[in-house]
N, C-alpha and C positions, 0 to 999 in steps of 0.2 A: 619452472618451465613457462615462457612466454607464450600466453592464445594470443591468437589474432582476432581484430573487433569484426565480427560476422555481423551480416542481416542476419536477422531471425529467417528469413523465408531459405538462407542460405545456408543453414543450419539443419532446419530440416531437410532442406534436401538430398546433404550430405551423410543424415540418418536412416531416411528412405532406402536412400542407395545401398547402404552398409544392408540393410534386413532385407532387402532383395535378393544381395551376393548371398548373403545366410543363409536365407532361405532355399535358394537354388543348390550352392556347395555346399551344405553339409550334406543331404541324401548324395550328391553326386560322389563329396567323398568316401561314404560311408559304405555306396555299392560297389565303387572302383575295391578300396581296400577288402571286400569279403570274396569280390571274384578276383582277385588277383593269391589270394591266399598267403597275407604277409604275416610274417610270424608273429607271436604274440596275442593271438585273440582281442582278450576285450580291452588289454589295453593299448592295443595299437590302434582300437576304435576311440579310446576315449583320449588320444592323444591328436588321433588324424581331426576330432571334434574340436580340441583345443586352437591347434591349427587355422582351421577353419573357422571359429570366434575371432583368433587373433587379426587374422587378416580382415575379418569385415570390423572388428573395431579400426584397422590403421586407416581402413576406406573412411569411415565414418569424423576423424579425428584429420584428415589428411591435409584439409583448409583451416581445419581450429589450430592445429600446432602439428605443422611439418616436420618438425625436428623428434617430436613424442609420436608421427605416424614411422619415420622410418625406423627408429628405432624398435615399435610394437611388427614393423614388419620383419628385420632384423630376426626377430626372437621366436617370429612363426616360422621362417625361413631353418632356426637351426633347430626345433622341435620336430619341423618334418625330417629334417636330414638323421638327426638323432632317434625317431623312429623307423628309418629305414624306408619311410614312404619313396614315392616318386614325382617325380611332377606330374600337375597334376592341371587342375581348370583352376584350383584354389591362386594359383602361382599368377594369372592374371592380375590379380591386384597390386603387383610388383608396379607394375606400369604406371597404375593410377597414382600410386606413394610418390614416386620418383618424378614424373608431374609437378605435381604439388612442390617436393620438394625445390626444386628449379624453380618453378613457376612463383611464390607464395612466400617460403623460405629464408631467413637471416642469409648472408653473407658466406657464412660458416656452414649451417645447413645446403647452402645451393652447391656448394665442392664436397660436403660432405657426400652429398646425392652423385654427383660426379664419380668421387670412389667406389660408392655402393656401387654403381653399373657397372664400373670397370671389373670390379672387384667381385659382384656375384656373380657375373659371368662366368671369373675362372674359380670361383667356389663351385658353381656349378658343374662344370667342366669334370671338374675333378673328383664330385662327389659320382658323375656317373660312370667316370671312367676308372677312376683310383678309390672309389670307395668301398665300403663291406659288401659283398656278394658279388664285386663287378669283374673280378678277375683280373682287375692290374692292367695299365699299358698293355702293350705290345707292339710290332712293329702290322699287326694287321689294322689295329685300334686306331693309332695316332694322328693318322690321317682324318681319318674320320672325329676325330677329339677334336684336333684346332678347327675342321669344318663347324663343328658344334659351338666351339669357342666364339668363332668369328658371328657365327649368325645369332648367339647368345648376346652378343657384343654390341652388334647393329641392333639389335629388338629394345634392347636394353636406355643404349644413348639415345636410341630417335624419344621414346619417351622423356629421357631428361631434355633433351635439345629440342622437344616441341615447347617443352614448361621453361627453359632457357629464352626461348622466341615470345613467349607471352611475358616473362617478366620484363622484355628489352621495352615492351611495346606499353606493358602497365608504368612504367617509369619515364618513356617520352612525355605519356599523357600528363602524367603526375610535373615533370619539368615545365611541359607547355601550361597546363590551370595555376601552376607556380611561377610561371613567368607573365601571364595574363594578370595574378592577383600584383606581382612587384610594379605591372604598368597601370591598373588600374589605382593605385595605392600612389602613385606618382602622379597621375595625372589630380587627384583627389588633394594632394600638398600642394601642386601648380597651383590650381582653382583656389587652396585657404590661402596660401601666398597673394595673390590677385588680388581676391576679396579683400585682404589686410592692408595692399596696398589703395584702393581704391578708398577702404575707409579711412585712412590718412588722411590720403589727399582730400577729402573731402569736409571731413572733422576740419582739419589742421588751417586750408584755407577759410572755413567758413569763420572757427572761433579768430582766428586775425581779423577776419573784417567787425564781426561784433566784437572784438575789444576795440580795433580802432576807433567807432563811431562811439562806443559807450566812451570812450577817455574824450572823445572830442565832445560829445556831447554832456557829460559832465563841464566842461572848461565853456562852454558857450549857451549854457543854461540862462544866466543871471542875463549879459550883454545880448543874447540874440535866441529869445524863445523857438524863431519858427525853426534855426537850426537846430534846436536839439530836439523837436517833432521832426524833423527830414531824418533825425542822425537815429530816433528811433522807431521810424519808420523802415529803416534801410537795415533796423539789426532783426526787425520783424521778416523782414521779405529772404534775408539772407538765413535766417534760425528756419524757417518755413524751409525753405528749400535745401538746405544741409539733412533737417526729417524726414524729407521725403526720398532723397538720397539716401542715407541710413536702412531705411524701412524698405527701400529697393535692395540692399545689398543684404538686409536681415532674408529677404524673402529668395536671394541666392543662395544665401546656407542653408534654406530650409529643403527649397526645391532646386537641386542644382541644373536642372532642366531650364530652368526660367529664367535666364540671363538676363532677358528685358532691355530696354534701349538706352543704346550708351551715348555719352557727350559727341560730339561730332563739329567740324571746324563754323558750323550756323551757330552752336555756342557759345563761340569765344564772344563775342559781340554784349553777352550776358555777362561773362568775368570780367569784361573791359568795364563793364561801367560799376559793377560789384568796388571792385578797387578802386575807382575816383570818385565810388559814392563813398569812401573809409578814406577819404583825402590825400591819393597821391597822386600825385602830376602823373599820367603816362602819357608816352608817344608812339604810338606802332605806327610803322612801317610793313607794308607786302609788297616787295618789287622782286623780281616779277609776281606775279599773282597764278595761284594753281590751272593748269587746263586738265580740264575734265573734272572728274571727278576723282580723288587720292582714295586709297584704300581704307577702311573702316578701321582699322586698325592701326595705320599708320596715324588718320586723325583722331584718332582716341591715344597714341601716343603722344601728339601734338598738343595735344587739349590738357592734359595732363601735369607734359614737363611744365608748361607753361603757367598752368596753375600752381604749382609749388615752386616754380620761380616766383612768382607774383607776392604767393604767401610769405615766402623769405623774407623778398622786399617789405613787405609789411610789417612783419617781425622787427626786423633786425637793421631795416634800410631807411635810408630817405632819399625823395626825388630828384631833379624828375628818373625813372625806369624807361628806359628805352629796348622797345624790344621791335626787331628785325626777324619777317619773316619772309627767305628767299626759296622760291617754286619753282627749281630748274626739272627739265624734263627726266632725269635719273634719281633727283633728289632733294629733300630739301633742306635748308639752314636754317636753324634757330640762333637767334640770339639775344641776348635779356643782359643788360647793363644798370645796376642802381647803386646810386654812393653808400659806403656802409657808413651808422652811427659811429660818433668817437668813442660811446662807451661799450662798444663791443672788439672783445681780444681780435687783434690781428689772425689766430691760428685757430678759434674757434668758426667753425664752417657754421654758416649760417643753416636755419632749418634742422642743426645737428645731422648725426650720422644717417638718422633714418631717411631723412627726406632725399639726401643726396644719393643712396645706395636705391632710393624707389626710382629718381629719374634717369640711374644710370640702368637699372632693370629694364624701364619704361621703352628705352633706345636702344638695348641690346635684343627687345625682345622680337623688335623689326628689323634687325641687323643693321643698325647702326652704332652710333658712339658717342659720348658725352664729356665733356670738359667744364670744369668748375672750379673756381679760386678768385681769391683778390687778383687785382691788379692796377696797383698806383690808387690806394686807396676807395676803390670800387670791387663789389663781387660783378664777374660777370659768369653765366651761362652757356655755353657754344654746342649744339647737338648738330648734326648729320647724319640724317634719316635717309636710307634709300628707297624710292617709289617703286613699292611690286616687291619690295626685299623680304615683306613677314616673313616670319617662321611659325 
């Protein structure tokens, strides 16, 4: 038999309740049965007592195991019928079982309780119309029988259909904390997704610029000392600032609260010289140039694609990179142009899979769209961001 997981405080109270009924029905039934004079003496007292336990154990048990309360009421139900009792005040507890049942109850229990009302009604019915001592139908009786039937009927479902109404309502609740944990549990992946993105792009740009300058400054050691102090100077200020990036994005997983201040388009100005401090020719272009001020999110997209365009080119490319950035009033266009090396596969995408799958994120996540591949021996870049578009 399946309990169900109770509070302790819920437990008791459901034991209280039972010694209460006990308390009260047994003298009740014990007096009804000696002034009504039902046959049997003492054993009809010590069965109407049975009865009377039974029922306050199925009170007691009625929230632990619905299915073991209707059934212990069941069995008080047919002791009393088998002793020839009557209803009684004991027969109350029908109500509370059936409750529960509906209310509390397996699948199988909630229709089984469904039967029980339908079904003790017309056990009832019958036992006090067609049972020992009642003298059988008749055509004076019957009228008066299905009157009995019906309001037996109604007493019966309103208590399964109140426990019916509570379970609809424990189960929304239980749908809605289940569907708050699916949205909370999602936004919780958005946010490691981000973080994971964010560490990339930042990892991935920084180590290209300190290999650049380290290889350039190994090659220009011997011929030209002050560059390779410039060249590891430049891998000092870029390791520095990749750390402290890091330690911002460690201190997002720890505290997801504390997002803290992200790249924004006064930035780029920083990546621009990052990269022709690691020796590549660039040229940007802003025509037109943004009015106002773009959304925080869109320039953190921007800031972004653009840095792992850069990084690519660093990787994989040679100069000059030319990158185009056009500020129309609905939108804006990215564009990043640099010759690829000879010794890199025509089919292998520069930055590999991940870099390209971050900056297509990067532009979808503003509702825009991103284009990437060779073309005539150059990778190029091409995003279209819409201004006010976030999601």
């Amino acid at each position: 038999m399946v309990l169900r997981p109770l509070k302790t405080y819920q437990l008791i109270v459901d034991i209280a309740v039972a010694l209460v009924f006990l308390s009260l029905a047994l003298p009740f039934e014990i007096s009804t049965l000696r002034s009504s004079g039902v046959p049997g003496g003492v054993v009809s007292l010590v069965l109407g007592g049975i009865v009377v336990i039974l029922f306050a154990a199925a009170l007691a048990i009625r929230r632990l195991s619905p299915a073991l309360a209707l059934g212990v009421a069941w069995a008080a139900a047919i002791v009393q019928m088998a002793s020839g009792g009557a209803p009684s005040f004991v027969d109350f507890a029908v109500f509370a079982v059936l409750y529960a049942a509906a209310a509390y109850g397996s699948e199988r229990v909630f229709w089984l309780g469904l039967a029980s009302a339908l079904g003790g009604a017309l056990v009832a019915t019958l036992y006090l119309y067609a049972g020992p001592g009642s003298g059988g139908f008749s055509w004076e009786t019957i009228s008066v029988a299905i009157a009995v039937y019906i309001a037996a009927t109604f007493a019966l479902m309103l208590s399964w259909t109140a426990g019916a109404l509570v379970r609809t309502a424990m189960r929304a609740r239980e749908n809605r904390l289940a569907q708050q944990r699916a949205e909370a549990d999602a936004i919780a992946e958005q946010e490691r997704v981000r973080i994971a993105r964010d560490m990339h792009d930042v990892v991935a740009h920084s180590l290209a610029v300190v290999i650049a300058q380290a290889d350039g400054a190994r090659y220009a050691a011997k011929a030209d000392p002050d560059a390779a102090t410039a060249a590891l100077g430049t891998i000092s200020t870029t390791a520095r600032s990749a750390l402290a990036d890091v330690r911002l994005l460690l201190t997002q997983l720890r505290h997801s609260q504390a997002d803290g201040p992200q790249p924004t388009l006064a930035d780029l100005e920083e990546l621009y010289a990052q990269v022709r401090a690691a020796g590549l020719e660039l040229r940007v272009d802003v025509d037109p140039a943004p009015l106002g001020t773009p959304p925080a999110a869109l320039q953190l997209a921007v800031y972004r694609i653009l840095q792992e365009a850069l990084t690519n080119a660093l990787r994989h490319g040679t100069g000059p990179v030319d990158v185009l950035l056009s500020w129309h009033p609905d939108r804006v266009d990215l564009h990043v142009r640099n010759l690829l090396l000879a010794t890199v596969p025509a089919d292998a995408p520069p930055g590999g899979r991940h870099g390209l799958i971050g900056m297509r994120e990067r532009a979808q996540l503003v509702g825009g769209s991103l284009d990437a591949g060779e073309e005539a021996g150059a990778f190029v870049v091409r995003a279209r961001l819409p201004i006010g578009g976030a999601t």
